[in-house]
Z-matrix of the N, CA and C atoms (Angstrom, degrees):
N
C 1 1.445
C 2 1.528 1 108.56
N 3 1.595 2 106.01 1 138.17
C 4 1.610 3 92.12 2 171.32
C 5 1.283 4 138.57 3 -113.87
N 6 1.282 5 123.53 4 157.56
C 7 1.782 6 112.16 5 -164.07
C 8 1.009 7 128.04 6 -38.23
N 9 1.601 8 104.74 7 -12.33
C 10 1.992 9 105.09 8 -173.24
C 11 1.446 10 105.99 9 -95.25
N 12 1.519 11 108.98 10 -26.54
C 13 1.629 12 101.06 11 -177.09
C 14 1.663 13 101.29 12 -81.25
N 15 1.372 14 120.29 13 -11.78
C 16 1.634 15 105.99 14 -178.09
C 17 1.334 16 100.90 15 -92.08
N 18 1.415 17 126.77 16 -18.23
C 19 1.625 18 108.34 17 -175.63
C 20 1.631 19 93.70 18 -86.74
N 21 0.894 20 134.17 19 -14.07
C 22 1.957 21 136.32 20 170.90
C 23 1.760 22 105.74 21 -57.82
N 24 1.417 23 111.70 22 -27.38
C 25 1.399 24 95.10 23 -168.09
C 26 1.756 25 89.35 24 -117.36
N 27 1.830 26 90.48 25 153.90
C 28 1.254 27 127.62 26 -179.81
C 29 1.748 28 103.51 27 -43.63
N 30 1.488 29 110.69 28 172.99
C 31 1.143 30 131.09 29 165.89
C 32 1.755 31 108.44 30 -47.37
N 33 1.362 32 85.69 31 -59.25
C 34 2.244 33 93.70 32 -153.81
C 35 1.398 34 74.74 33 -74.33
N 36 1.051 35 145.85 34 -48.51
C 37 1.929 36 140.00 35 -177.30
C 38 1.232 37 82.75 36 -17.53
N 39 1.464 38 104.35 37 -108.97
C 40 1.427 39 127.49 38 -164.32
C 41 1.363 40 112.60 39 -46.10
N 42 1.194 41 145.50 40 5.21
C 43 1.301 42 133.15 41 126.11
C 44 1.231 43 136.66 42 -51.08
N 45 1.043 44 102.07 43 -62.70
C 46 1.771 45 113.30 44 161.04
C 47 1.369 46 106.22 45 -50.96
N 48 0.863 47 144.81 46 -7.18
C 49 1.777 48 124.54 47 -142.62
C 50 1.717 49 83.61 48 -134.46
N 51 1.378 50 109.98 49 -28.85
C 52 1.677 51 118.07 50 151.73
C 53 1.342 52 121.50 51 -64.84
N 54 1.260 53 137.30 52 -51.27
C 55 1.419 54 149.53 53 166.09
C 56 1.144 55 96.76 54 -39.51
N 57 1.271 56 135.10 55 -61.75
C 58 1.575 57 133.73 56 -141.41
C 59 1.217 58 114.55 57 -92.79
N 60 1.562 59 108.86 58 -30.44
C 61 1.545 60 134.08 59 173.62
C 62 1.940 61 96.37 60 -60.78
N 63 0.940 62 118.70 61 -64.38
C 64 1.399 63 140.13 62 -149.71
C 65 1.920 64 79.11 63 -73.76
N 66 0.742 65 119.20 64 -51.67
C 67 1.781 66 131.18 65 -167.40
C 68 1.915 67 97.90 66 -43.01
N 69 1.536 68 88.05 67 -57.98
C 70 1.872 69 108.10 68 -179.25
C 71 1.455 70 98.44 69 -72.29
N 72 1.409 71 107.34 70 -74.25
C 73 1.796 72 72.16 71 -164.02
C 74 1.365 73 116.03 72 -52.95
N 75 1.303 74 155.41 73 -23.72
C 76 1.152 75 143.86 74 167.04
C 77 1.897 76 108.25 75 -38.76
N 78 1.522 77 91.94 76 -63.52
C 79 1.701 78 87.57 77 -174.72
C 80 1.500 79 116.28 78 -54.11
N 81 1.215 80 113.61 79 -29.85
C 82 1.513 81 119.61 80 175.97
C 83 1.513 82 130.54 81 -58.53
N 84 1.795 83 108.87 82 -25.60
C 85 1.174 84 137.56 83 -153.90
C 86 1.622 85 81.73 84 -104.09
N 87 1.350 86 125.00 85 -51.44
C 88 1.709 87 122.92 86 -169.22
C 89 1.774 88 96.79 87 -68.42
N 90 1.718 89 101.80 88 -36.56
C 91 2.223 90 81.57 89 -170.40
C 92 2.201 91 97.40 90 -88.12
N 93 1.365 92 141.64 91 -42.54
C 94 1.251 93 108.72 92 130.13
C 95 1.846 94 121.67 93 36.27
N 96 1.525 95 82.55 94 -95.00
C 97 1.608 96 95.66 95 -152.35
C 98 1.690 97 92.98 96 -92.20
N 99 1.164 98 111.06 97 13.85
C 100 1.370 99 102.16 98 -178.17
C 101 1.961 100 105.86 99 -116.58
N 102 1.570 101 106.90 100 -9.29
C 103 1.444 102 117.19 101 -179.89
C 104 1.769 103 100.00 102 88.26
N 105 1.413 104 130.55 103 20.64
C 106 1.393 105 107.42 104 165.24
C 107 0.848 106 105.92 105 -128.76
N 108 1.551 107 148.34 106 42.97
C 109 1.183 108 148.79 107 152.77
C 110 1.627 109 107.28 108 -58.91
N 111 1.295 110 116.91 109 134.93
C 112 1.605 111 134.02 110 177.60
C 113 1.785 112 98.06 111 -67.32
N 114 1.622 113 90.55 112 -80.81
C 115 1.529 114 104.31 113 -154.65
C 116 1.224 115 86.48 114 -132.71
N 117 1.534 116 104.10 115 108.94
C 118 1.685 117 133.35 116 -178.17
C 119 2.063 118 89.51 117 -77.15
N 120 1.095 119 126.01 118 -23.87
C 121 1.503 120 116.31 119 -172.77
C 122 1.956 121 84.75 120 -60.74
N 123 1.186 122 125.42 121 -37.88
C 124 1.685 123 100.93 122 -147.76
C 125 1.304 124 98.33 123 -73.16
N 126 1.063 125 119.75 124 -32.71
C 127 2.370 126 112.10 125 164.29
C 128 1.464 127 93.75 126 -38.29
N 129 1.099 128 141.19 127 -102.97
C 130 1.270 129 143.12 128 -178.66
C 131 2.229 130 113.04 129 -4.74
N 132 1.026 131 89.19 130 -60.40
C 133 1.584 132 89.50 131 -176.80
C 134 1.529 133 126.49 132 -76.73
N 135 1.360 134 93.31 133 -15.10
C 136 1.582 135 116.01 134 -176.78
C 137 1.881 136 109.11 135 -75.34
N 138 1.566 137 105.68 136 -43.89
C 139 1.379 138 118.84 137 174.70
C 140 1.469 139 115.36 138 -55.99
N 141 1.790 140 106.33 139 -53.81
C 142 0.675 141 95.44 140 158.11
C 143 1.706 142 166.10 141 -83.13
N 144 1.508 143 96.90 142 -8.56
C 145 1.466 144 111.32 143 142.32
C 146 1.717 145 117.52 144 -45.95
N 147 0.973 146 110.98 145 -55.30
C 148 1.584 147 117.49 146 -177.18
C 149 2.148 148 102.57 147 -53.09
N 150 1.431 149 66.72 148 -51.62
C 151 2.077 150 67.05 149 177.17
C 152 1.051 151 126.11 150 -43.13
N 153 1.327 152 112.05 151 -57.18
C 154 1.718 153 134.96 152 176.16
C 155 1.308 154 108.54 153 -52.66
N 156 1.766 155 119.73 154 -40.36
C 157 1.579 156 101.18 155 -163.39
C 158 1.544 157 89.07 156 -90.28
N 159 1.139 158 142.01 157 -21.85
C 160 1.746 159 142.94 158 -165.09
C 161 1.677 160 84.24 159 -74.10
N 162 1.085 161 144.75 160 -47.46
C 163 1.727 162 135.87 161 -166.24
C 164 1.411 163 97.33 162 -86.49
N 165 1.390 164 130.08 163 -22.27
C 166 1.297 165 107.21 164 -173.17
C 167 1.743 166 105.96 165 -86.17
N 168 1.680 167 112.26 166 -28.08
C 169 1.193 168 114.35 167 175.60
C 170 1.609 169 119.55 168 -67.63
N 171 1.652 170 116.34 169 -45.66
C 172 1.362 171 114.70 170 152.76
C 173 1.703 172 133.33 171 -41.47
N 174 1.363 173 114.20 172 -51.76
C 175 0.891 174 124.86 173 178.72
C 176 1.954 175 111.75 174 -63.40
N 177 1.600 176 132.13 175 -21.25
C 178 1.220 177 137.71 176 135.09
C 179 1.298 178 121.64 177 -43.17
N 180 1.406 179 106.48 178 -53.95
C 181 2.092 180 97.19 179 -168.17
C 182 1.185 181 93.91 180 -78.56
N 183 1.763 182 132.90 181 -15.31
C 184 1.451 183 100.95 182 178.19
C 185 1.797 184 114.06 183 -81.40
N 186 1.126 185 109.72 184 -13.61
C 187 1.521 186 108.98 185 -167.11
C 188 1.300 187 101.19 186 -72.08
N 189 1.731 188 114.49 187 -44.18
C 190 1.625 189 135.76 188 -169.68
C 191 1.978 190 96.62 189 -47.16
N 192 1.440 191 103.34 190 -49.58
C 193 1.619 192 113.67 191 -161.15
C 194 1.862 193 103.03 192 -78.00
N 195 1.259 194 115.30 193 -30.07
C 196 1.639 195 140.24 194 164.50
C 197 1.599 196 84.82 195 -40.77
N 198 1.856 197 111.48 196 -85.96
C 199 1.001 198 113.76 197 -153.94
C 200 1.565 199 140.84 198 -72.70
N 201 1.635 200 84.50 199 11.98
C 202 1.625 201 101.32 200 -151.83
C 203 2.006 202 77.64 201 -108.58
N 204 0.824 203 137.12 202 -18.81
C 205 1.637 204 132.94 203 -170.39
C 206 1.105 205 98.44 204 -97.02
């Protein structure tokens, strides 16, 4: 996913879109350790999806707390 389509979506968006992320790599992490993982790269891209939307949501509450002083 890319930084422009996660700063496009709302707060509860990117919550969910965290939930669901976090949901897969989990399942990814159980087939992994189970020998049926396809394409071990999508653990890798998945984190970092997760990364991107956790800084874009941080990077909000700090502006919110900026704008609120």
């Amino acid at each position: 996913m890319k930084i422009k389509d996660i700063r496009e979506l709302s707060n509860k968006d990117l919550e969910g879109k965290i939930r669901d992320a976090k949901k897969e790599l989990f399942n990814l992490r159980m087939k992994q350790a189970t020998g049926t993982l396809e394409k071990p790269s999508k653990i890798k891209e998945l984190r970092k999806d997760v990364a991107r939307m956790k800084t874009v949501m941080r990077e909000r509450e700090i502006k919110e707390a900026q704008d609120g002083e």
